[in-house]
C-alpha positions as CSV (number, residue, x, y, z in Angstrom):
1,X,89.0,150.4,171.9
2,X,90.2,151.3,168.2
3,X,90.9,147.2,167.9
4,X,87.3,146.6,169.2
5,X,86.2,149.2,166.3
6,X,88.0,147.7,163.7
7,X,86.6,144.2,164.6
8,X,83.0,145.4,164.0
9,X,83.6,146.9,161.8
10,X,84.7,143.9,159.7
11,X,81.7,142.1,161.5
12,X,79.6,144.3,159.5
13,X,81.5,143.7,156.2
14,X,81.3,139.9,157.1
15,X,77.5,140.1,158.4
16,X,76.8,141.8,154.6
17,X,78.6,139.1,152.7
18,X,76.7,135.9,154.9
19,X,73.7,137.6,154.2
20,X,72.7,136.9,157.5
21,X,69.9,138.8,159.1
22,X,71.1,140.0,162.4
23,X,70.7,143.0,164.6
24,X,73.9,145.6,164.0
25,X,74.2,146.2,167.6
26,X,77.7,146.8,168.6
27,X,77.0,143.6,171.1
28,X,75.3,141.9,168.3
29,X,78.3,142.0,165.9
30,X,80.6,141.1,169.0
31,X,79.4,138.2,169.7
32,X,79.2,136.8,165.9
33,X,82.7,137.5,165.8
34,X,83.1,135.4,168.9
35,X,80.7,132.6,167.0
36,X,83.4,132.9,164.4
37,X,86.4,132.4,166.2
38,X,85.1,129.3,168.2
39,X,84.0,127.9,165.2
40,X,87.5,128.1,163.7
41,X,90.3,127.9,167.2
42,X,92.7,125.3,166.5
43,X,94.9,124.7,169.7
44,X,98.2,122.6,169.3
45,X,100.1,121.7,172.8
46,X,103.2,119.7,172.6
47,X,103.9,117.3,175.6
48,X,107.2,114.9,175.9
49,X,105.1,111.7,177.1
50,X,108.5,110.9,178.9
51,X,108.6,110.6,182.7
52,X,105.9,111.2,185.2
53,X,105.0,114.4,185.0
54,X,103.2,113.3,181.2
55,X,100.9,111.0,183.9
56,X,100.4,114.2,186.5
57,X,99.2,116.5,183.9
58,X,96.8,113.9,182.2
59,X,95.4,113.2,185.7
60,X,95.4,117.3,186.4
61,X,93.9,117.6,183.4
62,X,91.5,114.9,181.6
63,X,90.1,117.0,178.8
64,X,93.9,116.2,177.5
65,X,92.4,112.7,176.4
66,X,88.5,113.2,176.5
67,X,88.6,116.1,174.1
68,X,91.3,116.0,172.4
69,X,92.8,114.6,169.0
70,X,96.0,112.9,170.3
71,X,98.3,112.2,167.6
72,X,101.2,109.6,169.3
């Protein structure tokens, strides 16, 4: 609960500084910060493209090619 505090707190801060005009609901903040962090996520997964099991996961999991930057 005190991390959810200080993370609205910022919100606020943040919502200030954009200038943005949007309701200071606790739910309201929340879910800019959640805007915020999809906006900026960078994921990096490491696979060995070695053997079969590089094959299985691609096929288990096609967003690995469809949505993904794949640097070979």
């Amino acid at each position: 609960m005190e991390e959810k505090a200080e993370i609205l707190e910022k919100m606020q801060a943040a919502l200030r500084e954009s200038g943005k005009q949007l309701e200071t609901t606790p739910l309201a903040m929340f879910g800019y910060y959640v805007e915020r962090v999809r906006a900026s996520l960078r994921v990096a997964a490491a696979l060995s493209p070695v053997g079969d099991q590089f094959r299985t996961r691609l096929r288990m999991f096609p967003s690995l090619v469809n949505c993904c930057t794949i640097d070979w």
